[in-house]
mmCIF entry with sequence, helices, sheets and N, C-alpha, C, O atoms, coordinates in Angstrom:
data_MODEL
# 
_entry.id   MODEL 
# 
_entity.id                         1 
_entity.type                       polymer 
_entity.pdbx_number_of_molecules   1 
# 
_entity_poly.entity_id                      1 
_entity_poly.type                           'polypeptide(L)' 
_entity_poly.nstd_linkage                   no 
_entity_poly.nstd_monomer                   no 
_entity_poly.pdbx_seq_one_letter_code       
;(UNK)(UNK)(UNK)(UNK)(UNK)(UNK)(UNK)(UNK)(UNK)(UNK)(UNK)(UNK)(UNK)(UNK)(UNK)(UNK)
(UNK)(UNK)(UNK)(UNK)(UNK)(UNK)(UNK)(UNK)(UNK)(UNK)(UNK)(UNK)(UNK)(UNK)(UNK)(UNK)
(UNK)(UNK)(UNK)(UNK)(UNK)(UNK)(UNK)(UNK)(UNK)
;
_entity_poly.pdbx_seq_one_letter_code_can   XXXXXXXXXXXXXXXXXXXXXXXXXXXXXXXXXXXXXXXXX 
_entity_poly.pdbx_strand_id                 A 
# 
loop_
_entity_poly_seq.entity_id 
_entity_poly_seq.num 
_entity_poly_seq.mon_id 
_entity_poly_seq.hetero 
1 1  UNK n 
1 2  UNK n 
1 3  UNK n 
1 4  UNK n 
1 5  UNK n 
1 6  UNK n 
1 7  UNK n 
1 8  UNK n 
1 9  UNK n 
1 10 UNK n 
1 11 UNK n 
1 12 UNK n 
1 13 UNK n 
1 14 UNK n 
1 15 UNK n 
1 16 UNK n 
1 17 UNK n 
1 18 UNK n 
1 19 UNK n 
1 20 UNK n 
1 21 UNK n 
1 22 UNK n 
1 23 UNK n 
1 24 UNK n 
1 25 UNK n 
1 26 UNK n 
1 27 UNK n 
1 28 UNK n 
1 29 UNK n 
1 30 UNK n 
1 31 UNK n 
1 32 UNK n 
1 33 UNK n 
1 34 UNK n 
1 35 UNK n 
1 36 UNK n 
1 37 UNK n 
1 38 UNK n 
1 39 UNK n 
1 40 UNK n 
1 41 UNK n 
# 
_struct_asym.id          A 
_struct_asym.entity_id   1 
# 
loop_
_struct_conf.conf_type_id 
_struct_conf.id 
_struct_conf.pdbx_PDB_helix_id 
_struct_conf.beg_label_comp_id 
_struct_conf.beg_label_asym_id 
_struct_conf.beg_label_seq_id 
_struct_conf.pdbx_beg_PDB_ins_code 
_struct_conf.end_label_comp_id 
_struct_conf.end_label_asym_id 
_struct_conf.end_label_seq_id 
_struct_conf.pdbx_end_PDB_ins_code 
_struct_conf.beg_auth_comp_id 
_struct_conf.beg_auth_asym_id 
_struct_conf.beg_auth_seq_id 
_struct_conf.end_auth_comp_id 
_struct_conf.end_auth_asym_id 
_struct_conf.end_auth_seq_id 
_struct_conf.pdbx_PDB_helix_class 
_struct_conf.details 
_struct_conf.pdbx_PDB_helix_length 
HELX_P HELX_P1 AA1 UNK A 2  ? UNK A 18 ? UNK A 2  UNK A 18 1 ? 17 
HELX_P HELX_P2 AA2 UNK A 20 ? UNK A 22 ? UNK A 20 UNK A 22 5 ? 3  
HELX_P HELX_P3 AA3 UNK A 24 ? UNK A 34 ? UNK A 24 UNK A 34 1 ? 11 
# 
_struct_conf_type.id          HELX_P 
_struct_conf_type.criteria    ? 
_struct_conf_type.reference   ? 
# 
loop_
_atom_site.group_PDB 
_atom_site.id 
_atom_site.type_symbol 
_atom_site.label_atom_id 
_atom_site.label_alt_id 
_atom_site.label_comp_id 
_atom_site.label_asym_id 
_atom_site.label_entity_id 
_atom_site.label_seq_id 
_atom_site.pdbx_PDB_ins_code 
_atom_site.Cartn_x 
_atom_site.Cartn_y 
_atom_site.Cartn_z 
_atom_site.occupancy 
_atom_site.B_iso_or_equiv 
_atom_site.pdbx_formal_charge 
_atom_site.auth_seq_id 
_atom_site.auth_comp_id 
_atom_site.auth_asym_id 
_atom_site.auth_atom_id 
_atom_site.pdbx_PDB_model_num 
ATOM 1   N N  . UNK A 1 1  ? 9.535  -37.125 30.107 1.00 0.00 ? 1  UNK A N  1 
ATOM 2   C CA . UNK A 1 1  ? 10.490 -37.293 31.197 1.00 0.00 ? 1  UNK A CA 1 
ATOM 3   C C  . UNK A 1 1  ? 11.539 -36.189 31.181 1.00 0.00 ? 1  UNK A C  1 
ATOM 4   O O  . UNK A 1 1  ? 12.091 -35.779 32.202 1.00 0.00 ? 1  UNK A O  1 
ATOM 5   N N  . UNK A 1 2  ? 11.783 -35.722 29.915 1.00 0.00 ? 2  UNK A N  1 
ATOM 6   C CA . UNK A 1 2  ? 13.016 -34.457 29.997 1.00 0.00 ? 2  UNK A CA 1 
ATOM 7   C C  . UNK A 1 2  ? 12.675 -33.142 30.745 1.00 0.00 ? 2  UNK A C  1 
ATOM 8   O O  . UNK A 1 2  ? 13.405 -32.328 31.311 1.00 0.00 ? 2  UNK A O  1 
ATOM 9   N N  . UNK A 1 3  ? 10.724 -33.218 30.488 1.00 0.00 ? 3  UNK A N  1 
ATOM 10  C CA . UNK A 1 3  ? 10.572 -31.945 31.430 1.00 0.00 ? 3  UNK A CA 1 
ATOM 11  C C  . UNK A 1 3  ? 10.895 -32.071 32.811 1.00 0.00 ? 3  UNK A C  1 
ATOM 12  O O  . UNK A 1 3  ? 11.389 -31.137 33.441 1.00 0.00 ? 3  UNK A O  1 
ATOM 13  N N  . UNK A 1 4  ? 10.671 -33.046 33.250 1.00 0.00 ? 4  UNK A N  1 
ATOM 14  C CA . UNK A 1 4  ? 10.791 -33.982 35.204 1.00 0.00 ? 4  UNK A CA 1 
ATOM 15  C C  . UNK A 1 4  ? 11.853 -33.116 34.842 1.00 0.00 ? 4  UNK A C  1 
ATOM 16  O O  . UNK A 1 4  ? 11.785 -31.887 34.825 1.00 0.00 ? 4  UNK A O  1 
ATOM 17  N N  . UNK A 1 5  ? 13.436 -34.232 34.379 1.00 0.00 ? 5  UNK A N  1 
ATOM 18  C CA . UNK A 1 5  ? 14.591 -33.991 34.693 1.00 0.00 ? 5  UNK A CA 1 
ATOM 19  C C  . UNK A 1 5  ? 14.984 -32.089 34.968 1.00 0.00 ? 5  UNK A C  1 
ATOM 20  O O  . UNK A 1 5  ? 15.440 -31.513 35.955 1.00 0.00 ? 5  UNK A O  1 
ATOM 21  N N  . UNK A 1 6  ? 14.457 -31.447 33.289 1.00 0.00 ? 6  UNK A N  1 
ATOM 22  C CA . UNK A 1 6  ? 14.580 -30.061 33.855 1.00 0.00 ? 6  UNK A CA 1 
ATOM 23  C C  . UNK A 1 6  ? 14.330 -29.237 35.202 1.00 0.00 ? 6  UNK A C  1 
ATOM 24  O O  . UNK A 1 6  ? 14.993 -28.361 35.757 1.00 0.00 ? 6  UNK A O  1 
ATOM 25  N N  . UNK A 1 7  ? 13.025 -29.904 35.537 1.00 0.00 ? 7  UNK A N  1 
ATOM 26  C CA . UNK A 1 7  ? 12.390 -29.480 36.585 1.00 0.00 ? 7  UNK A CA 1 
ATOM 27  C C  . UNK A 1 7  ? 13.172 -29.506 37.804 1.00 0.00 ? 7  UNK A C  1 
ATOM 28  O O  . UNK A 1 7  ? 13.427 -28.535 38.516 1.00 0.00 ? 7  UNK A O  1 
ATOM 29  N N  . UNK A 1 8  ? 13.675 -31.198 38.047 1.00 0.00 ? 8  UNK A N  1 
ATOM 30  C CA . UNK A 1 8  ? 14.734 -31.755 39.456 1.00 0.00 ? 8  UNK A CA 1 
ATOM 31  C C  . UNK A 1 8  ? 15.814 -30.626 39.179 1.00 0.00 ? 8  UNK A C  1 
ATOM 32  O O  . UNK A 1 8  ? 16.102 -29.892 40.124 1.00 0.00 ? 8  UNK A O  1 
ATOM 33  N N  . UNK A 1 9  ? 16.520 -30.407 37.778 1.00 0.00 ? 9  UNK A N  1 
ATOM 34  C CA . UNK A 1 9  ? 17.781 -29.831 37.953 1.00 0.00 ? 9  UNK A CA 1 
ATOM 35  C C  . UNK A 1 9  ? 17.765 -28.581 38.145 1.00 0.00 ? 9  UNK A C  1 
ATOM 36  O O  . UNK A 1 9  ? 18.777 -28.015 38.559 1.00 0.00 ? 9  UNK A O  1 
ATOM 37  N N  . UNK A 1 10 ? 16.470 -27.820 37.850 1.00 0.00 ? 10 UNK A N  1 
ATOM 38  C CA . UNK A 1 10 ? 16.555 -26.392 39.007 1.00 0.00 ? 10 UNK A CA 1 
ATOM 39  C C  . UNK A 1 10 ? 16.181 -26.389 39.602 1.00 0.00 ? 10 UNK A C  1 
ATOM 40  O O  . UNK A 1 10 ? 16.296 -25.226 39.988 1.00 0.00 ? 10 UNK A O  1 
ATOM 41  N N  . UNK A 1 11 ? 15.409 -27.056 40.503 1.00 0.00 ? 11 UNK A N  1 
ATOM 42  C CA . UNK A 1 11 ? 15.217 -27.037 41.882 1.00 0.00 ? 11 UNK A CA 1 
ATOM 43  C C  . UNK A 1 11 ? 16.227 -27.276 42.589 1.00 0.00 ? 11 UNK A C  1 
ATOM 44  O O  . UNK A 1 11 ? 16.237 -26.806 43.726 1.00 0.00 ? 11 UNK A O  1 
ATOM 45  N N  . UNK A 1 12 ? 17.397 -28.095 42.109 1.00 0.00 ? 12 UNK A N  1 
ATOM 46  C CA . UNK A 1 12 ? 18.315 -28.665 42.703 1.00 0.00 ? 12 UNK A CA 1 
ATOM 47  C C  . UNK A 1 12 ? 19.295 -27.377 42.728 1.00 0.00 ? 12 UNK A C  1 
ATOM 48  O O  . UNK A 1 12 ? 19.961 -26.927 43.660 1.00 0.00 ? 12 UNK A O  1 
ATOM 49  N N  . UNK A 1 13 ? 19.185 -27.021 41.654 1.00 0.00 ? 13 UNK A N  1 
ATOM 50  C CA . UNK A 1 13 ? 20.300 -25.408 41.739 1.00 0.00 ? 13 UNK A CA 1 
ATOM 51  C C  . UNK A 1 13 ? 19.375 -24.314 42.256 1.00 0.00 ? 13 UNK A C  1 
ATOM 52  O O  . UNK A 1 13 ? 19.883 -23.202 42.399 1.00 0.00 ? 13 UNK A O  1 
ATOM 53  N N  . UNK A 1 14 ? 18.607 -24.409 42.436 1.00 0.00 ? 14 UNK A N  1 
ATOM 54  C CA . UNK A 1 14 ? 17.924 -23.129 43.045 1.00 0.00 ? 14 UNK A CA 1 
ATOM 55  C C  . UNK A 1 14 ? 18.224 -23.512 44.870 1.00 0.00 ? 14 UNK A C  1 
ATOM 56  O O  . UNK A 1 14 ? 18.873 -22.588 45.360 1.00 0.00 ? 14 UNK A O  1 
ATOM 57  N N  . UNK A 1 15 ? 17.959 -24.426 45.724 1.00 0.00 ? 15 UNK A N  1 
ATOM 58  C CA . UNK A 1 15 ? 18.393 -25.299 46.470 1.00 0.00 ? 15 UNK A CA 1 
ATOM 59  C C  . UNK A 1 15 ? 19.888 -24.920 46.455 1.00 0.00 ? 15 UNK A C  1 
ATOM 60  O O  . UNK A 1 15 ? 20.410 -23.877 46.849 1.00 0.00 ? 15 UNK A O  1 
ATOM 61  N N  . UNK A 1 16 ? 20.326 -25.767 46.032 1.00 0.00 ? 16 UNK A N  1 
ATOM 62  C CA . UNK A 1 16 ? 21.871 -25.514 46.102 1.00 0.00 ? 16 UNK A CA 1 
ATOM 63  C C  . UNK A 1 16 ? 22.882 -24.299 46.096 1.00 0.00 ? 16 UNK A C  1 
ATOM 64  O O  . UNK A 1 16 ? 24.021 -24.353 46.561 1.00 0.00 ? 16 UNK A O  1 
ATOM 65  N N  . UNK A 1 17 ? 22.268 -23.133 45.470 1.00 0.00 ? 17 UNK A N  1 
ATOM 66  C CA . UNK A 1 17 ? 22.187 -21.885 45.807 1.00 0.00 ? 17 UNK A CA 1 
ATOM 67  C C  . UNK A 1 17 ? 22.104 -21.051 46.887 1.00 0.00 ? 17 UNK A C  1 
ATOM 68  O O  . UNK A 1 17 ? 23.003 -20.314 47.292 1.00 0.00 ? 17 UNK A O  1 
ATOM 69  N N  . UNK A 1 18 ? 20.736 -21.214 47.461 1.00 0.00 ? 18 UNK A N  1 
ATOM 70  C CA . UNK A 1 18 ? 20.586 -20.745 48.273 1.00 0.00 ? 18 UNK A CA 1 
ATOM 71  C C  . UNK A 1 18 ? 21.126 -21.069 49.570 1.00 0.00 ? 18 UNK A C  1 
ATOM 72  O O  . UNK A 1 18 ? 21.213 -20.234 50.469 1.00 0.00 ? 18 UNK A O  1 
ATOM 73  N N  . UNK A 1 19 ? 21.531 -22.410 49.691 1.00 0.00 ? 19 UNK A N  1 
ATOM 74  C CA . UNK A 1 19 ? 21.981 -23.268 50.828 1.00 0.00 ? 19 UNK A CA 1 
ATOM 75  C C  . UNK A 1 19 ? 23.277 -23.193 50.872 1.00 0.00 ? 19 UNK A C  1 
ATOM 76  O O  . UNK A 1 19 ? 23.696 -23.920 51.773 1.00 0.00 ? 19 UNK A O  1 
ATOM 77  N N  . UNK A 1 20 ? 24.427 -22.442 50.103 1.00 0.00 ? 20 UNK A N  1 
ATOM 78  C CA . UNK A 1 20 ? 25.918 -23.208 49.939 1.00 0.00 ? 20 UNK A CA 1 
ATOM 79  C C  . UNK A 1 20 ? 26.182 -23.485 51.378 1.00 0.00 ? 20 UNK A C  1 
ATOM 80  O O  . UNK A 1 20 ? 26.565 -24.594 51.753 1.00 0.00 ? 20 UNK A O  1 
ATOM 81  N N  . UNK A 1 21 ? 25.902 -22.104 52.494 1.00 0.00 ? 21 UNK A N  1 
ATOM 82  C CA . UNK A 1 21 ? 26.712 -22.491 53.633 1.00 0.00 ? 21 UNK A CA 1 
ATOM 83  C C  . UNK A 1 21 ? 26.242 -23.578 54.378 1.00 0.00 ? 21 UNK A C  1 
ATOM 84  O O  . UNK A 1 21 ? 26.918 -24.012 55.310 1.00 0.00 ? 21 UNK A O  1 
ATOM 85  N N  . UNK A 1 22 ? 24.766 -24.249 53.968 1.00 0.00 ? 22 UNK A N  1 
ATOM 86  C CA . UNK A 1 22 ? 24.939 -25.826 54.598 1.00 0.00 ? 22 UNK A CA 1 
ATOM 87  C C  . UNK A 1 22 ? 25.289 -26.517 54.355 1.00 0.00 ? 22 UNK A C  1 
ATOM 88  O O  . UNK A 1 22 ? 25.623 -27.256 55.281 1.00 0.00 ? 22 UNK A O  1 
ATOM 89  N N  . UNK A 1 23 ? 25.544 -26.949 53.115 1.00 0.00 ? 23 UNK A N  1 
ATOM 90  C CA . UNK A 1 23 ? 26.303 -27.780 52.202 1.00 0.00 ? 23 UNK A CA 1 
ATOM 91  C C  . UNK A 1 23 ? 25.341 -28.740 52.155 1.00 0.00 ? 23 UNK A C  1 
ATOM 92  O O  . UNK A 1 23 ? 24.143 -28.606 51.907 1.00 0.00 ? 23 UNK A O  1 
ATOM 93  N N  . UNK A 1 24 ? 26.054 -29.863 52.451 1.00 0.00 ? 24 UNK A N  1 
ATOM 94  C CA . UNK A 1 24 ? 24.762 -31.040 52.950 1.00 0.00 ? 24 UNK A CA 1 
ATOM 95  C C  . UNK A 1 24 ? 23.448 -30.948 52.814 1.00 0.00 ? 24 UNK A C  1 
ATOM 96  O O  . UNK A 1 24 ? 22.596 -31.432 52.068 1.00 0.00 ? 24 UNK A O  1 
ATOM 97  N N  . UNK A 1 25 ? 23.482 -30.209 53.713 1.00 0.00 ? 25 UNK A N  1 
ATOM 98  C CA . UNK A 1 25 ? 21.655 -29.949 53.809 1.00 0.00 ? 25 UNK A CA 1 
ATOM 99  C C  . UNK A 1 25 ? 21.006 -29.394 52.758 1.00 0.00 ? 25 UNK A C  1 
ATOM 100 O O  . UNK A 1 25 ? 19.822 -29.727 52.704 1.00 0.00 ? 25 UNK A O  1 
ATOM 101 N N  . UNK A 1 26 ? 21.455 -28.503 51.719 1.00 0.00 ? 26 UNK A N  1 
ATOM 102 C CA . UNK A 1 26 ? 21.048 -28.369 50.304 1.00 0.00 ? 26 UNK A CA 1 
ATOM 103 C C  . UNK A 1 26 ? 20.993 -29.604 49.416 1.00 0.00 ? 26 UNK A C  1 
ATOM 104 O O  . UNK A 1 26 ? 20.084 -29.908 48.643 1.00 0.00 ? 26 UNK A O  1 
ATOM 105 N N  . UNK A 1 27 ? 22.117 -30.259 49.659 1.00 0.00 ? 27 UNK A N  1 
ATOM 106 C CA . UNK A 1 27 ? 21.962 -31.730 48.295 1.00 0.00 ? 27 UNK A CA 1 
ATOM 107 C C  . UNK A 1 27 ? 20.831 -32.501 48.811 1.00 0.00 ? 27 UNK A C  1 
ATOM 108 O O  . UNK A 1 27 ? 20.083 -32.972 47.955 1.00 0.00 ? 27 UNK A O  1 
ATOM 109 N N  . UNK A 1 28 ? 20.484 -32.782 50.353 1.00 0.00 ? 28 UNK A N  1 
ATOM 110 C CA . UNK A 1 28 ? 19.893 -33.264 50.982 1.00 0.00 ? 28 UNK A CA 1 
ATOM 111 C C  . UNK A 1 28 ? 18.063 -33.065 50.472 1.00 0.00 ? 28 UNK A C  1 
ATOM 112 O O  . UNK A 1 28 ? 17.233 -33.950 50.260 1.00 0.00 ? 28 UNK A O  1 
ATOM 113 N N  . UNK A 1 29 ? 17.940 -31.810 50.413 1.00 0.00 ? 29 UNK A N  1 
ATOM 114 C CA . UNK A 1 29 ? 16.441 -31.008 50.672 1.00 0.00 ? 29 UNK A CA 1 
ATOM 115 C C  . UNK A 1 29 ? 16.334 -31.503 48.868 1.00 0.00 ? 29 UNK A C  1 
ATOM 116 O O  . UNK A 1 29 ? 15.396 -32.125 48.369 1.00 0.00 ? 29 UNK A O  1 
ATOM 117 N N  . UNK A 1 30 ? 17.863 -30.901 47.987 1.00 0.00 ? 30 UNK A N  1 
ATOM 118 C CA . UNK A 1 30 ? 17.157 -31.320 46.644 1.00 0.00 ? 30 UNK A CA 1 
ATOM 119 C C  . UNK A 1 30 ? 16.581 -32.664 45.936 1.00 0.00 ? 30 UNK A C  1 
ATOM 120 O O  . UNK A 1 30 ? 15.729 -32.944 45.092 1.00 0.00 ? 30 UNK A O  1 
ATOM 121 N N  . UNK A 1 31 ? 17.673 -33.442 46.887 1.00 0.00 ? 31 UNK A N  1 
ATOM 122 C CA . UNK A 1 31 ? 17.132 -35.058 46.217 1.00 0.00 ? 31 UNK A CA 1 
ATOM 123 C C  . UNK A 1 31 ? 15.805 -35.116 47.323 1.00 0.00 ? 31 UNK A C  1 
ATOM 124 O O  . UNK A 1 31 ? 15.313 -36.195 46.994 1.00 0.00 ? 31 UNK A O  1 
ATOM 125 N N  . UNK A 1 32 ? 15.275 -34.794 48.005 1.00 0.00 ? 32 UNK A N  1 
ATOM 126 C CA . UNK A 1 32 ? 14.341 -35.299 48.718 1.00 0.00 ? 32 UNK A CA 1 
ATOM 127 C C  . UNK A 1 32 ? 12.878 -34.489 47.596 1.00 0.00 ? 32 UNK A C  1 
ATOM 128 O O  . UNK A 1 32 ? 11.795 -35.055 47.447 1.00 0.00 ? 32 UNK A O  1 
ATOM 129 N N  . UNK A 1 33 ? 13.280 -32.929 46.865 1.00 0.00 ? 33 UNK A N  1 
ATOM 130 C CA . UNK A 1 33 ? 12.198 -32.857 46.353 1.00 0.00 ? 33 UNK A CA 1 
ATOM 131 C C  . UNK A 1 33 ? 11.995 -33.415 45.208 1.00 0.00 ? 33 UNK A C  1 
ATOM 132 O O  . UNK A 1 33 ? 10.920 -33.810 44.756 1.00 0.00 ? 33 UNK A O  1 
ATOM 133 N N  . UNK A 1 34 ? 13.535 -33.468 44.494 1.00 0.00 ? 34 UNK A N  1 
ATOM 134 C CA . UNK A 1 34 ? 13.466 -34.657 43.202 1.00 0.00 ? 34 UNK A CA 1 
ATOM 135 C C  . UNK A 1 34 ? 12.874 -35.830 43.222 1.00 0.00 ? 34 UNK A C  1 
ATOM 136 O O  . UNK A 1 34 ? 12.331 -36.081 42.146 1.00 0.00 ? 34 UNK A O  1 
ATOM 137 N N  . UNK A 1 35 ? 12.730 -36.902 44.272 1.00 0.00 ? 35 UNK A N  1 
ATOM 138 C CA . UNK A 1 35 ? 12.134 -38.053 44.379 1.00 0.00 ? 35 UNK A CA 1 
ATOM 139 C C  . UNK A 1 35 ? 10.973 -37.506 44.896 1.00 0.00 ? 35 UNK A C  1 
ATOM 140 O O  . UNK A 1 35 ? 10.417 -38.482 45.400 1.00 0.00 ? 35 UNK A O  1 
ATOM 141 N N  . UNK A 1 36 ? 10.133 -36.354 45.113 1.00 0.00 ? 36 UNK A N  1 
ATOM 142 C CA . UNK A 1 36 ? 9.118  -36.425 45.466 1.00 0.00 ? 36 UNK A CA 1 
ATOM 143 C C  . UNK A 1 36 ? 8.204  -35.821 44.215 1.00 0.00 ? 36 UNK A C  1 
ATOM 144 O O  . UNK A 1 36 ? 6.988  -35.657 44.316 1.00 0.00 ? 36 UNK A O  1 
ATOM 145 N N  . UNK A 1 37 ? 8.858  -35.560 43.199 1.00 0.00 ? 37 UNK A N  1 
ATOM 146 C CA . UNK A 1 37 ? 8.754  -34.701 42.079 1.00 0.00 ? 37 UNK A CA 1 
ATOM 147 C C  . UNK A 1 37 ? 8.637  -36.171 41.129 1.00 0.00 ? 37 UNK A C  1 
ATOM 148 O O  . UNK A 1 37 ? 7.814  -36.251 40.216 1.00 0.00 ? 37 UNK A O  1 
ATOM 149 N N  . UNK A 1 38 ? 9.461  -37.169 41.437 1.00 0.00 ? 38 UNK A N  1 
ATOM 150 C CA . UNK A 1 38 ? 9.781  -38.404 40.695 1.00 0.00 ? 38 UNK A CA 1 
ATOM 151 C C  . UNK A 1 38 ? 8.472  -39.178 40.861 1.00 0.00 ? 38 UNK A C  1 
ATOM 152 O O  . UNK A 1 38 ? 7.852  -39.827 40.018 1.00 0.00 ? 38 UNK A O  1 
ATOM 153 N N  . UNK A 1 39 ? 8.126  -38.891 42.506 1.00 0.00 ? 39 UNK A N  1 
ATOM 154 C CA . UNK A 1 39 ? 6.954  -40.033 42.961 1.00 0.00 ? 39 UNK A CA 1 
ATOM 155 C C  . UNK A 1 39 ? 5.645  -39.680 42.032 1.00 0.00 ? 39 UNK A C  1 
ATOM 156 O O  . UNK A 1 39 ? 4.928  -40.585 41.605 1.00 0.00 ? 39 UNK A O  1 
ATOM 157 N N  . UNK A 1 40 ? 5.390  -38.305 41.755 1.00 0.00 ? 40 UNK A N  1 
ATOM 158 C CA . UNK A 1 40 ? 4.168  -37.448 41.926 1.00 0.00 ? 40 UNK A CA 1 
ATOM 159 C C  . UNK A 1 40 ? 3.733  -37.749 40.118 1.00 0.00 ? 40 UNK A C  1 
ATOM 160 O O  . UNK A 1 40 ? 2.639  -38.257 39.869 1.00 0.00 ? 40 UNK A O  1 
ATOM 161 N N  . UNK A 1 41 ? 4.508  -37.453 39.203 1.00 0.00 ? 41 UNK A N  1 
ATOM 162 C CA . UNK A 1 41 ? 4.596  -37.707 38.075 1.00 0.00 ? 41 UNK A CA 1 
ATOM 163 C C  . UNK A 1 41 ? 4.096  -38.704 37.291 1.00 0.00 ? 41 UNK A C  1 
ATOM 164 O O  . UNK A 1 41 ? 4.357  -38.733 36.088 1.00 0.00 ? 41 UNK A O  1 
# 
């Protein structure tokens, strides 16, 4: 499970990165691939 978590938390900063000026829509896109990353596992 620690690899998942690694995995969600750069996607989530890679995401969150690239997105600052949407704001939203970056936290948005990351939890949507984290739970799809969560489902798949």
């Amino acid at each position: 499970e620690e690899k998942y978590d690694l995995m969600k938390e750069r996607f989530a900063k890679l995401l969150l990165g690239e997105d600052m000026s949407g704001g939203g829509k970056g936290v948005c896109t990351a939890v949507a691939i984290s739970n799809a990353i969560t489902n798949l596992s």
